[in-house]
N, C-alpha and C positions, 0 to 999 in steps of 0.2 A: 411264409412257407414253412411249413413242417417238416422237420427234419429227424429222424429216429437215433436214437443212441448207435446204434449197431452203424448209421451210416457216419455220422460223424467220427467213429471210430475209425471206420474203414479210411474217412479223408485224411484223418490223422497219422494210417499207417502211411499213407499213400506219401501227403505231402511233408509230413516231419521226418518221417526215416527211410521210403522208402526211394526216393525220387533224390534226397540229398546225398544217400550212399551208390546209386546207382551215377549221377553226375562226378561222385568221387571216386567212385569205380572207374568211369571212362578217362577222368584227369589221369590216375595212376597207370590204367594201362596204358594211355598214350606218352606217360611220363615213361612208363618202362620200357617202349616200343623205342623211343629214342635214345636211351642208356643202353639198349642193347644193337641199337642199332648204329650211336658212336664208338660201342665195345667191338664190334664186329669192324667196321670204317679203322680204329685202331690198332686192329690188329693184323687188318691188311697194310696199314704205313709201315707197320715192324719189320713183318713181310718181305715187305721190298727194299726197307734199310737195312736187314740184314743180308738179304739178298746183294744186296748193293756193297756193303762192306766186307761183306766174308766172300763174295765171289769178283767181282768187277776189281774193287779197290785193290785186292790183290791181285788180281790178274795186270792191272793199270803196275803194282809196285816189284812185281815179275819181269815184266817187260823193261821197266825202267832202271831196272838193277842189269839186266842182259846188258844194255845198251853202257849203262855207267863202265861196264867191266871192258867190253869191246874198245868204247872211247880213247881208255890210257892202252890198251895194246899198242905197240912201236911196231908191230910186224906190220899192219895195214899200210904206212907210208912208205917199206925197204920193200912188200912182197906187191907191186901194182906191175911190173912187169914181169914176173916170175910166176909162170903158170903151175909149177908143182905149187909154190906156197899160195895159191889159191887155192889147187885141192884141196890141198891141207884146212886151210881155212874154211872151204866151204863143207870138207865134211866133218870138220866141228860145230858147226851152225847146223849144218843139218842135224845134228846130234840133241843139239841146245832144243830144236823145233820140233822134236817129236813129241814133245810132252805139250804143243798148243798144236792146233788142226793142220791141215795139209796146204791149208791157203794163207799162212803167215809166211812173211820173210823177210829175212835180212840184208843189206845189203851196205856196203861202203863205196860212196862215191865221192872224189876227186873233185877240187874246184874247177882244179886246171887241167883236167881229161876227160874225157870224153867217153872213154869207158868204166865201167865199176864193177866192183866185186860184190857176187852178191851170193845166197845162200841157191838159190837156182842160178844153173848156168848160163840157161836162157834169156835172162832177164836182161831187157837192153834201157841204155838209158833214156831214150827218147820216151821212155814208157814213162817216168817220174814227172811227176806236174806240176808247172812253177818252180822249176829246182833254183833260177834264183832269186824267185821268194824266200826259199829255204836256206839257202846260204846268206844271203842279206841278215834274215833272221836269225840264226844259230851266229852268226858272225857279234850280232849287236846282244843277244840275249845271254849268251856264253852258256846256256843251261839247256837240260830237254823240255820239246815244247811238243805238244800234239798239233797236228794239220785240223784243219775240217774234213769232215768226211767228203768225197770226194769217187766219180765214178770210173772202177781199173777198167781199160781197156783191154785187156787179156779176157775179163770173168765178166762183163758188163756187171758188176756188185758193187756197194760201198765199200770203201776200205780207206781205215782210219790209219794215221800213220805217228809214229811217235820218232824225233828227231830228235839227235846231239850231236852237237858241236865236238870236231877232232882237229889237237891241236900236237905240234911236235916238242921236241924238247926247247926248244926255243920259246914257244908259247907263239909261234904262230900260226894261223889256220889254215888246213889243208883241207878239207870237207866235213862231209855227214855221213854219220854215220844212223839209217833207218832200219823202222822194223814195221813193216805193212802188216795190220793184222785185219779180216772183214771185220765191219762194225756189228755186222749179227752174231758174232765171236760172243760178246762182251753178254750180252744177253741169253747163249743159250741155255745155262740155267736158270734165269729166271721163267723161262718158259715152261722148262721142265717142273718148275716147284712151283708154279702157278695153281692156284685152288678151283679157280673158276675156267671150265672151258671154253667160254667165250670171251673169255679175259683180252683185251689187246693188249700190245705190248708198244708205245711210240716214244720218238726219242726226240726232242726240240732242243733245237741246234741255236745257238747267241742270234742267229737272224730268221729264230721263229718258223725255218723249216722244217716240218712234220717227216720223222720217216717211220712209216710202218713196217714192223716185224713180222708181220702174221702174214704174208704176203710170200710166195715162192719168189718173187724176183723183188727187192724191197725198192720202192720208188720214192722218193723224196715230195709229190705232188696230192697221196691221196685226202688227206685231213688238210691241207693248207688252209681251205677258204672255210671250211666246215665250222670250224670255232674261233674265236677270238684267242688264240693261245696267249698272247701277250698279254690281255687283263689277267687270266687264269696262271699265266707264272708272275705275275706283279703281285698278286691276291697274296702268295705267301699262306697259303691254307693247307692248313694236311690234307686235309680232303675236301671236294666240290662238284656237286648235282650239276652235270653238263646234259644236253642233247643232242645228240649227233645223228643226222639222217634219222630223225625220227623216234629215235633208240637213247633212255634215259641211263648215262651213267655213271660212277663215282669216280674220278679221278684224283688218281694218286701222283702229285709230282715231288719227284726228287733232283735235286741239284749233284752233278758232279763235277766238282772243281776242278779235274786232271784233264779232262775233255771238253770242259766248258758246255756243255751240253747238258737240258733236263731229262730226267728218265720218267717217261711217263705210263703208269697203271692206268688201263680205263676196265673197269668193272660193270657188266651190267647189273641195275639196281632191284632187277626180279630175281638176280641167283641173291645177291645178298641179303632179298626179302625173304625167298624162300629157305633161306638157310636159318634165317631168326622164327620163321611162322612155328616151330614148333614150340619155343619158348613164349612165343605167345600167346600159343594154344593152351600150354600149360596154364601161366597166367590167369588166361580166361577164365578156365576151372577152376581155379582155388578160386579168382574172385565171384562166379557163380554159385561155387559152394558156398562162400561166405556170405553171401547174402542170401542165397534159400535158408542158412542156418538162421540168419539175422529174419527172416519173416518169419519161419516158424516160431521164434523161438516168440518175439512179440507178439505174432498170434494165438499161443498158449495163453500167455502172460493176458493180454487185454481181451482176448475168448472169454475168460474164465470173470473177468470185470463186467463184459456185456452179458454173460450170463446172470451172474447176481442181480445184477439192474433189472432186468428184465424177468427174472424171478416174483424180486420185490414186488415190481409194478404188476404182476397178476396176483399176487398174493393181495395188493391194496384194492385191486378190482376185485377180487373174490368177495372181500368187507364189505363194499360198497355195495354190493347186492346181496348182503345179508350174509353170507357163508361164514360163519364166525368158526371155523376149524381150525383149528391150530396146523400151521406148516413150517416144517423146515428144510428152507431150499435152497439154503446158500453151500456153495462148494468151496471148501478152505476156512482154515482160520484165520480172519480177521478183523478188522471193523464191521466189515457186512453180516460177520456172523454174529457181532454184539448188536446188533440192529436187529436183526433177526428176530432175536430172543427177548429184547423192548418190546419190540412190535408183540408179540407174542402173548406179553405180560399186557398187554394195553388192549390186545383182542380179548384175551381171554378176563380182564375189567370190564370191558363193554360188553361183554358177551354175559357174566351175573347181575350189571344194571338193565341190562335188558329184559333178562328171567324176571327180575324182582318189580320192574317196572309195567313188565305184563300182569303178575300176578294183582298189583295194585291197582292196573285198572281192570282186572277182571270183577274185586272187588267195590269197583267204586262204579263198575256198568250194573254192579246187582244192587245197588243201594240206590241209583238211578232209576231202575226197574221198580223198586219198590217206593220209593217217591210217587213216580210216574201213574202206579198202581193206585195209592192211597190218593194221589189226586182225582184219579180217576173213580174210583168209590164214592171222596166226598163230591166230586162236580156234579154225579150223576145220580147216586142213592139218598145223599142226605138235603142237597138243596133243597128240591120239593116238599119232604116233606114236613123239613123245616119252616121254610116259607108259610104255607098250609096252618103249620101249627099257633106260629107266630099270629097272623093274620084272626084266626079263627080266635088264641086268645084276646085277640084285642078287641073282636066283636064282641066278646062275653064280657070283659071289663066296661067295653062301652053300655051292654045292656043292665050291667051290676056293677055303675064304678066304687060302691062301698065296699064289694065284697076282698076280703085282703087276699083272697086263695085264688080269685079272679089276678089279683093284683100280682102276687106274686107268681102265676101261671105265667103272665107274660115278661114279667121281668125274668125270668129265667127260661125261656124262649129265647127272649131278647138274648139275652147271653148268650144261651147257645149257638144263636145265629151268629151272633158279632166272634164267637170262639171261631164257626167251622169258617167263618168269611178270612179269620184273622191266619190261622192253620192255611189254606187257600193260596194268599197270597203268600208268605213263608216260601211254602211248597214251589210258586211259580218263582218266586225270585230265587229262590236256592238252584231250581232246574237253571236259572237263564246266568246265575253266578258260575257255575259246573259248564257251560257251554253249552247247552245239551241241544239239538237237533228243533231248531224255528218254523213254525207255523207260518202260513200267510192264512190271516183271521177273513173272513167273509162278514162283512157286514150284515147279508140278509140273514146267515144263519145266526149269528151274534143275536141281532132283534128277533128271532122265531124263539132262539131258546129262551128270550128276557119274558117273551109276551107268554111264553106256555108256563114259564116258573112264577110268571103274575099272573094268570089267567082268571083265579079265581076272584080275586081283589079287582079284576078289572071288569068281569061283569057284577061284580057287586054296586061299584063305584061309578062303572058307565066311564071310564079311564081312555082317553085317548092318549096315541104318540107323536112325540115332533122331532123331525132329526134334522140337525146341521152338521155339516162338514168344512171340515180346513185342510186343505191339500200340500198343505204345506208342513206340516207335522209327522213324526211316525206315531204308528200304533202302541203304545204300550212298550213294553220289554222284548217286544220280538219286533226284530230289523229285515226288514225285506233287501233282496237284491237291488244292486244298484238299476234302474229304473223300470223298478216296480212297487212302487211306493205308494199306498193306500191312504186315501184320507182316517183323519181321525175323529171318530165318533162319537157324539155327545149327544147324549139321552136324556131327556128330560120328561121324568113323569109327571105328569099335570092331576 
């Protein structure tokens, strides 16, 4: 199959640079699609560990500093039946609780009573849950502990509680001292400084209970079965491609040691796409720039190659059908254009052996012609009447063979004969040395011209002819086509 310069080139753009930079194009964007898209993933973990340590952590070391300070108070064990110094007490707490929401509270409860002092007046104790879980614990732990979240019966909400242990000067234990605060407390900044509006905000409790934020009433039931939360916090991943109801998204889990509980980001993964599409729009354009530039720029470069080629090859066909013109039609300096100017030098050699070559045989067709001519004179003018002469002196010598003028009439006859026969053949051999243009001889006329150039000797003599033929022979010095081959003629005058 035949294949043209200009298309092999084109295979060449195709599959040497252009098919290898465009598969390396695709590697790099999809390399950069995921650097930007772990750059982004990274930058929401910070997000939320900052979030996490500059709001929570200290909100967590707030509270546990309140409670530390309350703890050594010696008024809590002398003021439990003295209702002014619970005033007192409670509108110092209230005082402490302005600065966290209107749903935190304080409170000191009794092992051995049955009522407590709390930062609401209201606050009775049968309202606290498991209080002794809570004293068992604060009893053996001797330090603060946080509860599990837990649902208040006043607010139906979560509410986490943070406990210490009150001891008197004796060092032994009189009760707890808590601080109920809602567990959507701890979070509402993160909600607030959240990027994504469809951001969830869930919180996974040591027994894997999901509680959702984003919720007006927060229920502890709605993600439970939805994911596997337990491989997803064993995984220990900053971040992980989850599905939930259908809805692909990136979660973010964070550990908090004080509550024992994960804090968990869920993002959906079309706002974090669309957040990166424009850097990888950008992307795209430089690297479409980059490669229109990279095509152009090779098909300058290898254009301007398939042009000279293709120059060449009409300039060599021009030669070949004689145009011997000198051209120059290479674009640029270099090899092609030393080629060029070769070529050039070699036409224009071929192009004065050719002048010279024609003149030579213009010469050697007139020297030809005149051969041809001079054959043609002696075949036709001088045979006869030579022959005639010859003949005629040989009668006269035969009727006078003394006479010497007899004698030498024919002996110079005779010469002259044997000169025009000898001249004759010269002539034809020299035409058939030269090439010159082949007869097919005709046998009848061959014998018409023998008998009219002997006519007169033959009626003198009463001369008859005899011909034989060999078919297997050629004629003389002219070569007939291949098969058309003429017997060869032998004449014999009797």
């Amino acid at each position: 199959m035949w294949i043209s310069i200009k298309d092999q080139f084109r295979f060449f753009i195709i599959f040497v640079i252009l098919l290898p930079f465009i598969t390396l194009g695709g590697l790099l964007l999809k390399t950069f699609h995921e650097e930007i898209l772990n750059l982004k993933k990274k930058e929401q973990s910070l997000l939320i560990q900052s979030i996490k340590e500059n709001s929570i952590d200290k909100q967590i070391q707030d509270i546990e500093k309140i409670l530390k300070i309350y703890s050594r108070n010696e008024r809590l064990a002398a003021i439990t039946g003295s209702d002014r110094q619970k005033r007192i007490l409670q509108k110092e707490w209230s005082i402490v609780l302005s600065f966290f929401s209107k749903e935190t509270e304080i409170y000191y409860a009794p092992e051995k009573e049955d009522s407590i002092i709390s930062s609401n007046p209201h606050y009775n104790v049968k309202k606290i849950p498991a209080p002794s879980d809570w004293f068992r614990r604060a009893r053996k732990d001797k330090e603060i502990f946080w509860t599990e979240p837990y649902i208040s019966e006043k607010k139906s909400e979560l509410i986490l509680s943070a406990v210490i242990p009150f001891f008197d000067k004796e060092k032994a234990f009189q009760g707890i001292v808590c601080f109920d605060i809602p567990l959507k407390e701890f979070f509402q900044n993160f909600k607030e400084e959240s990027r994504y509006k469809d951001e969830k905000i869930l919180a996974v409790l040591n027994n894997f209970t999901v509680i959702n934020f984003k919720r007006e009433f927060n229920e502890p039931i709605e993600y439970n079965n939805l994911y596997n939360w337990k491989e997803l916090i064993k995984s220990r991943s900053v971040s992980r491609e989850i599905i939930i109801q259908d809805s692909d998204f990136y979660a973010f889990p964070y550990y908090i040691e004080r509550l024992d509980l994960y804090l968990m980001s869920l993002v959906p993964v079309n706002q974090i796409k669309e957040e990166i599409r424009p850097f990888i729009r950008i992307t795209t354009i430089i690297l479409a720039g980059c490669f229109l530039f990279l095509y152009f720029v090779s098909f300058f470069f290898i254009r301007r190659i398939i042009d000279n080629i293709m120059n060449l090859n009409e300039y060599m066909g021009d030669i070949t059908r004689g145009n011997y013109q000198l051209q120059n039609c290479i674009k640029g300096k270099d090899e092609f254009l030393t080629l060029n100017k070769r070529l050039n030098m070699m036409v224009e050699t071929l192009s004065q052996n050719i002048k010279q070559l024609q003149e030579n045989n213009a010469q050697m067709e007139k020297l030809v012609n005149l051969r041809t001519t001079m054959l043609h004179i002696i075949s036709h003018n001088t045979s006869t009447p030579i022959t005639i002469l010859v003949n005629n002196s040989l009668e006269l010598l035969n009727e006078a063979p003394s006479r010497e003028d007899f004698k030498q009439l024919y002996n110079a006859s005779g010469n002259l004969k044997n000169l025009i026969e000898n001249t004759m053949v010269y002539l034809k051999l020299e035409e058939g040395d030269l090439h010159t243009n082949s007869e097919i001889i005709d046998l009848a006329v061959i014998t018409n011209q023998t008998y009219q150039m002997y006519e007169p000797l033959f009626l003198a003599k009463s001369l008859h002819i005899e011909f034989e033929a060999d078919d297997t022979e050629w004629i003389g010095n002219y070569f007939l086509p291949q098969g058309e081959r003429r017997p060869q003629a032998w004449v014999f005058i009797l």
